[in-house]
N, C-alpha and C positions, 0 to 999 in steps of 0.2 A: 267414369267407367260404370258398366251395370253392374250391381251387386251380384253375386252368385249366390244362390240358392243352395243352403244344405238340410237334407232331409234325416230324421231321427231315420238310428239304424233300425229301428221296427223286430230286428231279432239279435241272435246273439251273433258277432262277428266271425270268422273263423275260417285259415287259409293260414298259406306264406306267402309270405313280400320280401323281394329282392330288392331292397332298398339301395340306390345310388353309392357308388365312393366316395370314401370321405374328404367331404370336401379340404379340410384343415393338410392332411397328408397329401393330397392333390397337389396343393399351391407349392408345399414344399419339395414334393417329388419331382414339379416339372422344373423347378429355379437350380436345385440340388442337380438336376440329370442338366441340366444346361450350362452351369459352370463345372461337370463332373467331365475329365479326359474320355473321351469313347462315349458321352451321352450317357441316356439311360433312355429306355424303352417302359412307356407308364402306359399300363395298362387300366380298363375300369376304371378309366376319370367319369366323375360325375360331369353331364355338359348342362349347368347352370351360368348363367350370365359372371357370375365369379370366375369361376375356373377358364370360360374365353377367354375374359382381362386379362387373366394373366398371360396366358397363351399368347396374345395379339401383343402385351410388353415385351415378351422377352423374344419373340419374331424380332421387333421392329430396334432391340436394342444394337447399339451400334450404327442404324440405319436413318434414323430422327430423331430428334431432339425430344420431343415433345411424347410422351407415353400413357394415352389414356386409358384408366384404372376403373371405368366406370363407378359402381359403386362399392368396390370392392375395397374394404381397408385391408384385408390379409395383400392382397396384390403392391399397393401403395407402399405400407411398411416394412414388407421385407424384401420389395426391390430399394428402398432408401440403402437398407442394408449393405445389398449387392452394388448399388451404383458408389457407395461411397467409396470402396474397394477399387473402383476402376477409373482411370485413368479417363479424363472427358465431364463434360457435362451432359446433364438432362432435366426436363421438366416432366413431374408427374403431378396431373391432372384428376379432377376427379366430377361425378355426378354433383346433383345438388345437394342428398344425401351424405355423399365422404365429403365434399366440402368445407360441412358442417362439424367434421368428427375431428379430434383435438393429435397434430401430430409432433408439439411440440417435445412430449414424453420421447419419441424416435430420435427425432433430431440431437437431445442435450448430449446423450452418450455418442453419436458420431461425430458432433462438435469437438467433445472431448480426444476423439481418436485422430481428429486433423482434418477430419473431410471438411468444406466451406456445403453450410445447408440453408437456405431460406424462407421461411414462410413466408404467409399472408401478415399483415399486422394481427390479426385473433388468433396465428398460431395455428391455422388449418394450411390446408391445399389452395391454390398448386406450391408443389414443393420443388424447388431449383436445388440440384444438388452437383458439387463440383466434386469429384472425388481425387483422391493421391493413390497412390501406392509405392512403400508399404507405408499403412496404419498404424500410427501408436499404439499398443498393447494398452490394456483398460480394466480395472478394476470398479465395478460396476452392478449398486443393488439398487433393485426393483422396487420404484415406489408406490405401483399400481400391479394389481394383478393381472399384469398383460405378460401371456406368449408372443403377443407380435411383436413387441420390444423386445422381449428377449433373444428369439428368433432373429430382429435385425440388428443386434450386438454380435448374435454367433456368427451370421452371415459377412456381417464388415470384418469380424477375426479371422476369417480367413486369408485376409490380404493384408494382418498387422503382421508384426517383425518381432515378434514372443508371445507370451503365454497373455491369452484374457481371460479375464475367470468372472461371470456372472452368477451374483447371490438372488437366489430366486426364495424367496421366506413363505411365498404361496401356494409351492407346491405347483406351476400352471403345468398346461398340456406340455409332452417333449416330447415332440413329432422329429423336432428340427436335428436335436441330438441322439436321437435312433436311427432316423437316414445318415445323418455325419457318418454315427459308427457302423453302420452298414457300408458305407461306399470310404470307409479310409476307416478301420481298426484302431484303437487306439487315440485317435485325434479326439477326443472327448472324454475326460472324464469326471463322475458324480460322487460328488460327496457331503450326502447331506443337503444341503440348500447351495453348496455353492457345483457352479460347471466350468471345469476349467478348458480351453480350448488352444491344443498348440499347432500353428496349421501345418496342414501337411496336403500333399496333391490327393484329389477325391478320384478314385478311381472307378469308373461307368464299363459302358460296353454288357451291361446287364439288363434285365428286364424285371420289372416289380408291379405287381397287381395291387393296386389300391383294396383296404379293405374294406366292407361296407359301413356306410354311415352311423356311428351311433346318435348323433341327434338326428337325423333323421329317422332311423328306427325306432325312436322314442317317441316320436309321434302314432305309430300303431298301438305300440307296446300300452301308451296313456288310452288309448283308443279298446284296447283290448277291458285294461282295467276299469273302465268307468260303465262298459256295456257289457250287464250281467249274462254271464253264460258264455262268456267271448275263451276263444287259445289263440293266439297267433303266435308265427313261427318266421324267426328271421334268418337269417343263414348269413354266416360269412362276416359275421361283426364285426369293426375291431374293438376289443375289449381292455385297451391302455388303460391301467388304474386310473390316469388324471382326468380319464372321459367316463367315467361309468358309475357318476356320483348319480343319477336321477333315477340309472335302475337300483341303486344300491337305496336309496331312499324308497323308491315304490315296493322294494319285498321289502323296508322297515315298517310299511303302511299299511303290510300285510297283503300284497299281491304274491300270485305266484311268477316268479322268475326265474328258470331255469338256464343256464349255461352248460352248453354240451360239444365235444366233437373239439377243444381246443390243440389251437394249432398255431404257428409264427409265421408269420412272412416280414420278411425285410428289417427284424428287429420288432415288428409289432404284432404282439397278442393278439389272434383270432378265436370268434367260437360262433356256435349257433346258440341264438337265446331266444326263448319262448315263453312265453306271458300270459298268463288266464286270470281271470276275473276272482276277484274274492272280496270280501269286506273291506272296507278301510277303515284305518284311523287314523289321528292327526300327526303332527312331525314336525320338531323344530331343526330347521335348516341352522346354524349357527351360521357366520359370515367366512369361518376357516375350510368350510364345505363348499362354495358357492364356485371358485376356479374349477371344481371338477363336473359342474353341471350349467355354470353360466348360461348357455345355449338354451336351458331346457325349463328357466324359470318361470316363463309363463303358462308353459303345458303343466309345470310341477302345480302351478297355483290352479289350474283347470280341474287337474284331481283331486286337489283339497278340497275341492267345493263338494266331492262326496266323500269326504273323511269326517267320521265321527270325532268331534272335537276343534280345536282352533290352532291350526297350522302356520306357525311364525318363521318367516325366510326373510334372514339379516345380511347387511353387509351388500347391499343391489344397488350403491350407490351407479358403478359404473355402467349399470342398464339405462341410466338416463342419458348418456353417451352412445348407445345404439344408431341403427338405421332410426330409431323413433326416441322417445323419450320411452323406451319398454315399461317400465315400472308401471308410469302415469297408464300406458294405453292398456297394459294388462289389469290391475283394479277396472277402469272403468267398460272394462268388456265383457268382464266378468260379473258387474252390477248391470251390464246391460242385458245379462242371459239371468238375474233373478238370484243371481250369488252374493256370496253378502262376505264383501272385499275391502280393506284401508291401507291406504299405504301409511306407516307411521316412520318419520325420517325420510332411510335408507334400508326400511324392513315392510314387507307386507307380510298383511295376515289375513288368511281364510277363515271363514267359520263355517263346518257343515254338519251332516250334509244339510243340502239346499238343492231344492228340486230344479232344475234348470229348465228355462220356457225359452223355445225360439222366440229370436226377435233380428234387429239389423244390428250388426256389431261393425265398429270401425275401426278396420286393421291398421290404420296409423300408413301405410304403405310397404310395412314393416312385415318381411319374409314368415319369422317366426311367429309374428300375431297372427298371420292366416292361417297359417298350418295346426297352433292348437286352439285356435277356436273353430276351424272345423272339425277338432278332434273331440271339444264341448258340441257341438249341435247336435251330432252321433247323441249323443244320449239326453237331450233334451226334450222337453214337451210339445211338440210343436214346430215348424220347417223356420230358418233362423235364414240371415242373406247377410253373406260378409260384402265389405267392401272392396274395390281393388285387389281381391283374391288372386288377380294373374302374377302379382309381386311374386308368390312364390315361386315362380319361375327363376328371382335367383339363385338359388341353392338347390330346387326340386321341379325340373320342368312338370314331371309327370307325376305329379303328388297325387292332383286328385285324381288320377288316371289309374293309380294302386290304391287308393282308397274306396273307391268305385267296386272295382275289383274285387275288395275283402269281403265289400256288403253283398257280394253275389247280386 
């Protein structure tokens, strides 16, 4: 594919962006509205190649065997969830990307709950799942900081025969147990690390607006910080504590960040947040931080390349698990725009600042590596050419079409 061409933003950025629905509440809103009595009516779905997946699974469930997931692991692992619940079999499928991605973590707890699941011999896709109903109830802790496990334990509880309680020690996203308790009260409750889940029928016939993206909106927001003189202004956020580790780190770095207008829909926190330009300085991410900003680690290391000081983010083992090997591909795109980047372990570390010079950077094919190294070329010396930039089409068809946009 031909590289695309990105040009320093040449002034200071400044507008609002209506950044896409979130895709994480997307996947859940549409599986939750489809096994919910009366449906549910999902409004502001983001239309990236993820959120189709799942659309065109849970169409086609019932209907064929066979359910392609593209490259979407949220689609893959928490319809395991839902298929093991239902009575019948099916095959899920994936790109050559999910292929590669590890779903044995899915599978042990529905094993444990009665479902028959099979992999590949490496323990990836395609996945054959037989399901029962009802599910052994399941006491069940997280040995990786994944919500999509968790997610597809809640999802198979629904169809066990008492209480599941999933110990979650990471703190991940819970998108999955804020819809629950919006569409059935009471079926979920938290306490502490553990979610206990007693099923009960999901009650739809409602309508829910997705709220907008926060990684997604964190690629402006990074955008805004790195090009001196910048305000951007997002609107309609959702601002769930477990997602809002990357702005909470960018005003520790000394950006401005403001949250305003906050509001709920559907159990999850909304607000407008708006972002201007200031000094940085450096910031250590610990590894207990990293679930609430996962997404946003290579745009995080994009900004440390202008933070005064040596910015240390631990604990990214499971970036190497991505669409790409993330870690590997954000160091060395970062050294390829003049930043001065190591990965040490399962931790990278920035040193800056470091003046940034276009150059070609290679996004690995990987959604998030385009999106924030276009948001490093914005403030680099010089026009820089990503590679395979159209990837970002799956999370954000029209990225660079609001980025475009900002720079007027």
């Amino acid at each position: 594919m031909n590289p695309r061409p990105i040009k320093p933003a040449g002034r200071p950025l400044r507008g609002t962006v209506q950044v896409p629905g979130d895709k994480s509440i997307a996947h859940r809103a549409l599986i939750l509205g489809h096994l919910a009595e009366g449906g549910l009516r999902v409004t502001n779905l983001p239309d990236g190649a993820d959120i189709l997946a799942t659309k065109a699974c849970l169409a086609a469930l019932g209907r064929q065997s066979t359910l392609p997931c593209g490259d979407s692991g949220t689609t893959m692992r928490l319809l395991m969830g839902v298929l093991a619940g239902t009575e019948g079999e099916a095959v899920l499928v994936g790109g050559d990307s999910l292929s590669r991605r590890p779903m044995a973590r899915v599978a042990e707890p529905l094993l444990a709950m009665g479902a028959q699941v099979t992999l590949s011999p490496a323990g990836t896709a395609p996945v054959l799942v037989r399901g029962r109903r009802p599910l052994k109830p399941l006491r069940w802790r997280l040995s990786v900081p994944s919500a999509q496990v968790k997610s597809a334990v809640l999802l198979a509880a629904l169809s066990a025969d008492g209480e599941t309680v999933v110990e979650d020690p990471f703190g991940t996203r819970d998108h999955t147990e804020r819809l629950l308790s919006w569409l059935a009260p009471g079926i979920v409750e938290r306490d502490g690390a553990l979610v206990r889940l007693r099923p009960a029928p999901l009650k739809g016939g409602r309508s829910f607006a997705v709220p907008a993206d926060p990684s997604s909106a964190a690629f402006f927001a990074a955008a805004a910080a790195l090009v001196e003189g910048s305000e951007v202004s997002l609107p309609g956020v959702c601002v769930n504590p477990t997602r809002l580790g990357f702005f909470e780190v960018l005003r520790g770095m000394g950006a401005r960040v403001e949250l305003s207008a906050l509001r709920e829909s559907a159990g999850e926190p909304v607000a407008d947040i708006t972002v201007g330009w200031a000094p940085l300085r450096a910031a250590r991410v610990p590894a207990g931080k990293v679930p609430a900003l996962v997404d946003e680690i290579p745009l995080l290391a994009v900004v440390a390349s202008s933070a005064r000081g040596t910015t240390r983010l631990e604990g990214l083992a499971e970036l190497r698990l991505k669409e790409s090997d993330r870690l590997a591909g954000t160091a060395a795109a970062l050294r390829a725009l003049g930043g001065e980047a190591r990965v040490d372990g399962d931790a990278l570390e920035v040193r800056g600042p470091t003046p940034l010079r276009g150059a070609s950077v290679e996004t690995l094919g990987d959604h998030r590596l385009a999106m924030a190294f276009s948001a490093a070329a914005l403030a680099a010396q010089g026009e820089s050419a990503l590679s395979d930039a159209a990837c970002a089409d799956k999370s954000y068809p029209a990225f660079f079409r609001d980025l475009a946009a900002l720079r007027g």
